[in-house]
C-alpha positions, 0 to 999 in steps of 0.5 A: 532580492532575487527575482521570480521564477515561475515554470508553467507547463509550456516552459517545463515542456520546452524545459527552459526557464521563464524570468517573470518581473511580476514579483519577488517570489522564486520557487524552489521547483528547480530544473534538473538542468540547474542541478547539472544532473548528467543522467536526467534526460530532458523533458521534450525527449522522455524520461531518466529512471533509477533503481529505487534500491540504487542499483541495478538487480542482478536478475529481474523476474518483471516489473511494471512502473508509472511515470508521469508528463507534463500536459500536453506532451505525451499524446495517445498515440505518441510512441513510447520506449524503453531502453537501457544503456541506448538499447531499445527493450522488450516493453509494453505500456498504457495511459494510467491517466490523462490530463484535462486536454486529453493528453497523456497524464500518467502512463505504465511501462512493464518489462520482461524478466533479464538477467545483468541489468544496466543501471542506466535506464530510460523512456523515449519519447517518440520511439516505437517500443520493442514488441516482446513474446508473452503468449495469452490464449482464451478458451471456453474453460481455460486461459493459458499463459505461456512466458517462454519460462513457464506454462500456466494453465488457469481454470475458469470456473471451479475450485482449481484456480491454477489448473497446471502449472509447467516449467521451461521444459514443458514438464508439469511441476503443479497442479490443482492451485487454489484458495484453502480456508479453516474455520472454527465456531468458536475462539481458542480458548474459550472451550465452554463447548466443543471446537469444530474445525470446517474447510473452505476452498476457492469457488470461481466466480469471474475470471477476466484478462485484466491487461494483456501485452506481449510482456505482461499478463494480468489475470484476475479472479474472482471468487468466494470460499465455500465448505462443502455443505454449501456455506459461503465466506470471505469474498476474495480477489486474486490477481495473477501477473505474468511476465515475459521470459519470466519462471516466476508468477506475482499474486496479490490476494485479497479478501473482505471480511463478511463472517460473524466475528462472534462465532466464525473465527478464521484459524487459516487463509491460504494457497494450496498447490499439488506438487508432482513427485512421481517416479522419483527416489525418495532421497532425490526430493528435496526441500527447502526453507528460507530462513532469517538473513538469506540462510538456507534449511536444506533436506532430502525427504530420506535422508542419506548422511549421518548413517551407520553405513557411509554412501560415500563423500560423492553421494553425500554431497550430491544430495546435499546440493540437490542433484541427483543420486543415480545409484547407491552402494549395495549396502545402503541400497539393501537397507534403504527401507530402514531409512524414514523418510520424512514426508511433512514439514512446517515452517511456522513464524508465530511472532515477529521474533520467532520461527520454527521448523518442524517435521514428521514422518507422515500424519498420525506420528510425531513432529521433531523439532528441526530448526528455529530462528527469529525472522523467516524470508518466508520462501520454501521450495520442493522438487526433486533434480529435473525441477518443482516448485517455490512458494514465498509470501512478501512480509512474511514475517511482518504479518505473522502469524504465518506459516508454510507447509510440506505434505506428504512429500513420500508420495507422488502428489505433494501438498504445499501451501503457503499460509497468510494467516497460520492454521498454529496460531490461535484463530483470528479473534475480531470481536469487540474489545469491550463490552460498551461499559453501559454506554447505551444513550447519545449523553453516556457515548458523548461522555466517554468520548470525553475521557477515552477518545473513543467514539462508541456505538453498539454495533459500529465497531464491527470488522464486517467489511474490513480487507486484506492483501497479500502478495505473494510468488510462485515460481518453477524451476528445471533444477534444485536451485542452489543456496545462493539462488534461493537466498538472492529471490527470498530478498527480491521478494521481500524488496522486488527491484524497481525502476523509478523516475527521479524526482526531478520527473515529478517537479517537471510534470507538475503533479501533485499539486506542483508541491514537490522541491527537492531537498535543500541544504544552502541556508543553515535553516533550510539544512535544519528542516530537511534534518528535521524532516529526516530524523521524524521518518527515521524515528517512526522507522525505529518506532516500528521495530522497537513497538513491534508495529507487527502483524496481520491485521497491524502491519504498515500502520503506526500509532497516534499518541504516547504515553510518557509515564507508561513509556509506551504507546496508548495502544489500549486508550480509545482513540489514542492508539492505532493512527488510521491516517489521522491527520494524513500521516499518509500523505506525509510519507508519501510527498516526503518520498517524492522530494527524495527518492529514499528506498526506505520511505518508499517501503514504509509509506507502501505497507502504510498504504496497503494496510490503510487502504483495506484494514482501516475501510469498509469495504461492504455492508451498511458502512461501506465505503467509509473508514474507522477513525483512529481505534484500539482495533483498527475498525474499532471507531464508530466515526466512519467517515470518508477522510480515512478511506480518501483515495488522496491517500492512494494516488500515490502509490497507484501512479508509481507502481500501476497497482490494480488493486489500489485502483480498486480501493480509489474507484469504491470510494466514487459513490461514498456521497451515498453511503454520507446520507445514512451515515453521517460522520459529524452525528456527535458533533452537530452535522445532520442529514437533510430535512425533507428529502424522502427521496434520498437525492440530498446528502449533508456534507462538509466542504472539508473532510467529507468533500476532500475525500470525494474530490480526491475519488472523483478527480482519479476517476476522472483522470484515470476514465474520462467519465463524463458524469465523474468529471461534471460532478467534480466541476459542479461541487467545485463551481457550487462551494466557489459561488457560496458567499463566503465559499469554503468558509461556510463548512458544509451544504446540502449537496444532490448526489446526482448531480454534485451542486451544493445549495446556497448557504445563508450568508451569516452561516458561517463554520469553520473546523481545525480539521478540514484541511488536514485530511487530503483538502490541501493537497487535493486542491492545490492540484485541482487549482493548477488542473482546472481554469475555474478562476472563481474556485481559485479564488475561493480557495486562496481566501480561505488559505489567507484568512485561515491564519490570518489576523482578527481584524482581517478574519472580521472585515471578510466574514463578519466576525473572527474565530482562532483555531487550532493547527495553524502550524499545519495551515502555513502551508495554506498560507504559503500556497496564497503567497506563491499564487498572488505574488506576496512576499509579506504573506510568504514571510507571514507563513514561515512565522507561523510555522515557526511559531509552532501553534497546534503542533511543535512550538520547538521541534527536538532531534533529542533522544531519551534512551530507557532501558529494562527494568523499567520497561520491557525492552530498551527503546528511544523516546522523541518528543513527538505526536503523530499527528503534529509530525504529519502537519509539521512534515507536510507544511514544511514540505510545501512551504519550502516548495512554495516559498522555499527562497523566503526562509 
């Protein structure tokens, strides 16, 4: 037998090794020390960071990043710095977190942008950081941010949002940036009257300096679209992000969606700028598309090749690359007026398959078909030779339909506008998808339940308060940018470079629940998991592309069930269709990429992450702050319930990238104890709200999903704050479901909202659910456990990770009576969590037969492949023998079981 090694935070602090002789349990959360990483710096000194692409970016426009310490290392005050290759950097940083003493949890670091970066890169501990000297000044009516490389000038009330916009050279490039909205009364095609178009623009509501340094500027505004006589639509928040030496500025937009699905129907969403063109020939504006691989659509607004009368190689070519032409042969020059020049271009990606580029004269005339392709970057350029402007939207087309335009670019003032949503497509249609085929009554909605999974009520399948977020780039130039240039920033919009620490970090800092190990392949059954492991995410990978899991509304999420005599998804079935984090689908991308590190994880656990985190959540109105439970439209389900809007789901992305807006997204979810009182998520199934409580200070709520939910929000607020009444509300539900008779065994309580103490439950009341833990519970409460010294929580919790699988005599001898549900594949990991903590080897091995075992999920899991191809479908694809939900708790009681007990396989 080996013996045990247990790391306690001490021992990772002082990154030695503590040999316990308590037991025989050896953990797998090995020090990188033992991995003779050469490149990992040790824990007491700071920590090693990588690019998460595995190279260093030529160019860096800024970036911001989180890394996370071990308790009590990193104090408030304790000086932190960046370096690269031994040379401290221009940085700024700031606490994302703090652990329970008080200490540094979690932290941010933001660098400039920088050309011929290192790859290696690190953070000291101890070593006073290098001011940079990014400029912020406030006025009644403006804040004006200066990077060195661009001036930006944003207004503080109004419809311009971005009142002037100057590059490095101090001459204006933009102006007039704002929100452009159009709506139509009614969807396209249904022409029973006529079709009326409004224009909305931003209206500034707020305007705050969210975090400011000397390298990094967040300003964020809030607003709402208004037409002119006076209507109001689609809340927004958009976030403006400056950085040190940097052209470029970082937006991320979000709107919440409060129209009338039924007779507002969005046709486009989008920011509008006014591009200066003055004094400029004709033939020396240029445009610019990005189009599919890096490859470039080049053209002068007047063009000066392919005439009858040859300029010249010389004129040709400069016009070609974008410099300036300064003077034409007299024959040209006497002819020019004959020339069109085309002032209007489109770039349209209507699918995720196809895009095209069109071009007019100027309104009023016809469009010529110019250029077409298949997947666009999504980046487009105007200016003349002394500099303009690039727009580019991330997921450009991923998140069709979306569009780019060129306005009148003939004369001095331009418009380019940058579309989430495109004005040629038809309009956003967000109603209903059925008629509610006579399901009136509690019997007739239990009923279909039964047959489509569907959890249907009139009117809860509204999208009113469901998000969105965009991301997208404005930056500045001094000169027509070459090919190469604009080809290399379309790729950096589409993957921004990013420092990462290793995985290493996260072991040693003991986060997440401490339930991260780094992959393993010694044994041929450790090999077979993490083969396991890999070929899941590689087929939900590949299932994104071959489904074509696209779109605005779609992207980033995957879908629940298949449909093996269709050989498709059940897209159109009820509840089997979009996933919408049924059984943490999240959370398995997430903890997966933690243990490996693997760019592409990290890619599609993020688009899960936006997408889930704001499609699938009310985010206002009577529903508000729950999420939908899995639905053909993402918030199609009437099952509002907390365990899809959990910030569990969250956390991981908000600590890695120090994202705002996912902070945002977690702090809605705080007071979702209230919104349970009116909507209460088990209301087919039995749960019912407190009798006798006409002041509303009561709410019913299970120890499970409900409670899960509320102490993943209130743990993060808690952490990120050190909000007092948070922390005691966490600690009281904590303490109160701990001293239940048979603790979480029960299910559910009445809980006082104020306060978050659940009333006692009769001892015989005993309610336990398949689903409790499978939504975030384990997670969250593994690291409440290692966060809190509440011995009567942690033991509370273990007997229900021991029993939950356990055996009918020991069920019976605790409880009174036994129960045999279903997922006991996923709850191995419970099992594994009880036996790394009471120090037991027959448990451990307990835990690894049941998830062998398989039951509630893959009694046998398969890597086999079944290629069908045309005409017996649309297009050839691969079939798995998989379930989304079975493959999240597969992947995730592997994962923490091979963290926990990961030596007993």
């Amino acid at each position: 037998m080996q013996k045990q090694f247990q790391v306690s935070r001490r021992d990772f602090v002082k990154n030695t090794l503590l040999v316990s002789t308590a037991g025989s349990l050896v953990s797998n959360q090995v020090l990188a020390s033992e991995r003779q990483n050469k490149n990992l710096v040790p824990a007491t000194e700071g920590a090693s960071l990588h690019w998460l692409s595995g190279q260093a970016p030529s160019t860096l426009q800024g970036t911001t990043w989180g890394i996370p310490w071990p308790k009590g290392l990193v104090k408030r005050e304790t000086p932190l710095a960046v370096l690269q290759n031994d040379t401290v950097q221009n940085s700024q940083t700031w606490p994302l977190a703090f652990w329970p003493d008080g200490s540094i949890k979690w932290s941010a670091f933001a660098i400039g942008a920088q050309e011929k970066l290192a790859e290696n890169w690190r953070v000291k501990i101890g070593q006073k950081p290098q001011a940079g000297k990014l400029q912020v000044k406030e006025s009644q009516d403006i804040i004006v941010i200066d990077t060195g490389k661009l001036r930006c000038e944003i207004a503080k009330k109004g419809n311009v949002i971005i009142k002037s916009l100057f590059h490095a050279q101090q001459k204006l490039v933009a102006q007039n940036g704002k929100l452009v909205l159009q709506v139509q009364n009614q969807a396209d095609g249904d022409w029973a009257e006529s079709t009326q178009l409004q224009g909305f623009e931003s209206t500034i509501q707020k305007v705050q300096i969210e975090n400011q340094g000397s390298v990094r500027a967040l300003i964020k505004v809030e607003g709402i679209h208004q037409n002119p006589q006076g209507k109001q639509l689609l809340p927004f928040v958009l976030r403006l992000y400056f950085y040190e030496n940097s052209d470029s500025i970082r937006a991320i937009h979000s709107f919440v969606y409060d129209a009338d699905e039924n007779h507002d129907f969005i046709k486009g969403i989008g920011f509008s700028f006014d591009t200066l063109l003055k004094d400029t020939a004709l033939y020396n504006r240029h445009i610019r598309f990005v189009g599919q691989n890096g490859g470039v659509f080049a053209e002068a607004i007047q063009g000066l090749s392919g005439l009858r009368r040859n300029p010249g190689k010389d004129v040709t070519q400069s016009q070609f690359e974008g410099k300036s032409v300064s003077s034409l042969p007299q024959n040209i020059q006497d002819l020019l007026k004959y020339i069109p020049a085309f002032g209007d271009y489109t770039l349209f990606q209507g699918s995720c398959d196809g895009f095209d580029i069109q071009k007019r004269t100027k309104s009023g005339y016809g469009w010529i078909q110019s250029a077409s392709g298949q997947r666009a970057s999504g980046l487009a350029y105007l200016g003349t030779p002394t500099g303009g402007l690039s727009l580019g939207l991330r997921h450009f087309w991923q998140s069709y339909p979306a569009q780019i335009d060129i306005r009148q670019a003939q004369t001095d003032i331009a418009q380019m506008t940058l579309w989430f949503w495109a004005p040629k497509a038809s309009a956003m249609d967000l109603r209903f998808y059925h008629d509610g085929m006579g399901q009136l009554t509690f019997e007739e909605q239990r009923e279909g339940l039964d047959i489509t999974y569907e959890d249907y009520e009139p009117e809860f399948g509204r999208p009113y308060g469901t998000a969105r977020t965009s991301e997208f780039f404005i930056q500045t130039y001094t000169a027509t940018p070459t090919h190469e240039t604009l080809s290399k920033l379309s790729e950096e919009i589409e993957n921004p470079p990013r420092l990462m620490v290793l995985s290493e970090q996260f072991i040693q800092a003991r986060v997440f629940g401490n339930a991260i190990s780094l992959p393993n392949t010694s044994t041929e059954k450790h090999k077979a998991i993490e083969e396991q492991l890999a070929f899941y995410f590689n087929y939900y990978q590949r299932q994104i592309e071959e489904r074509r899991w696209y779109g605005f509304w779609n992207y980033g999420d995957v879908m629940h069930t298949y449909d093996n005599d269709r050989h498709v998804w059940r897209y159109d079935v009820g509840g089997f269709a979009w996933d919408n984090s049924e059984l943490s689908t999240d959370l398995w991308l997430w903890y997966y990429f933690l243990r490996t590190g693997n760019k592409d994880v990290f890619a599609m656990a993020e688009a899960m992450t936006r997408h889930t985190g704001e499609v699938d959540v009310h985010h206002i109105g009577r529903f508000s702050p729950l999420g939908s439970r899995h639905n053909v439209q993402h918030w199609g389900c009437s099952a509002k319930q907390l365990r899809i809007s959990t910030a569990a789901n969250r956390r991981f992305y908000y600590y890695l990238t120090a994202d705002e807006r996912i902070g945002d997204l977690m702090r809605e979810q705080i007071n979702g104890d209230k919104t349970l009182r009116e909507v209460v998520p088990g209301r087919k199934i039995g749960q019912k709200p407190p009798q006798n409580d006409p002041d509303k200070k009561l709410v019913s709520m299970s120890f499970g999903t409900d409670w899960g939910a509320l102490a993943s929000a209130w743990l993060t607020e808690w952490e990120r704050t050190g909000n007092e009444q948070i922390k005691n509300k966490l600690l009281n539900s904590m303490r109160t479901i701990a001293t239940q008779p048979k603790g979480f065994f029960h299910g559910e309580g009445i809980m006082e909202i104020a306060t978050g103490k659940f009333a006692p439950q009769p001892v015989d009341k005993i309610s336990v659910s398949h689903l409790s833990a499978v939504f975030g519970l384990t997670e969250i409460c593994f690291e409440l456990i290692d966060l809190v010294d509440m011995p009567e929580f942690k033991t509370a919790w273990l007997k229900y990770c021991e029993l939950y699988n356990g055996t009918d005599e020991e069920q019976k001898a605790y409880l009174g009576k036994n129960f045999k549900l279903n997922l006991a594949q996923g709850h191995a990991r419970l099992t594994a969590f009880a036996a790394y903590h009471l120090k037991d080897t027959k448990l451990a091995q307990r835990a690894w037969d049941e998830f062998y075992k398989g039951e509630g999920g893959f009694k046998k899991t398969s890597t086999k492949l079944t290629p069908i191809n045309p005409p017996l479908v649309l297009r050839p694809i691969q079939e798995g023998e998989v379930s989304t939900n079975a493959v999240a708790q597969w992947g995730l009681s592997a994962m923490q079981c091979l963290a926990y007990i990961g030596n007993q396989l």
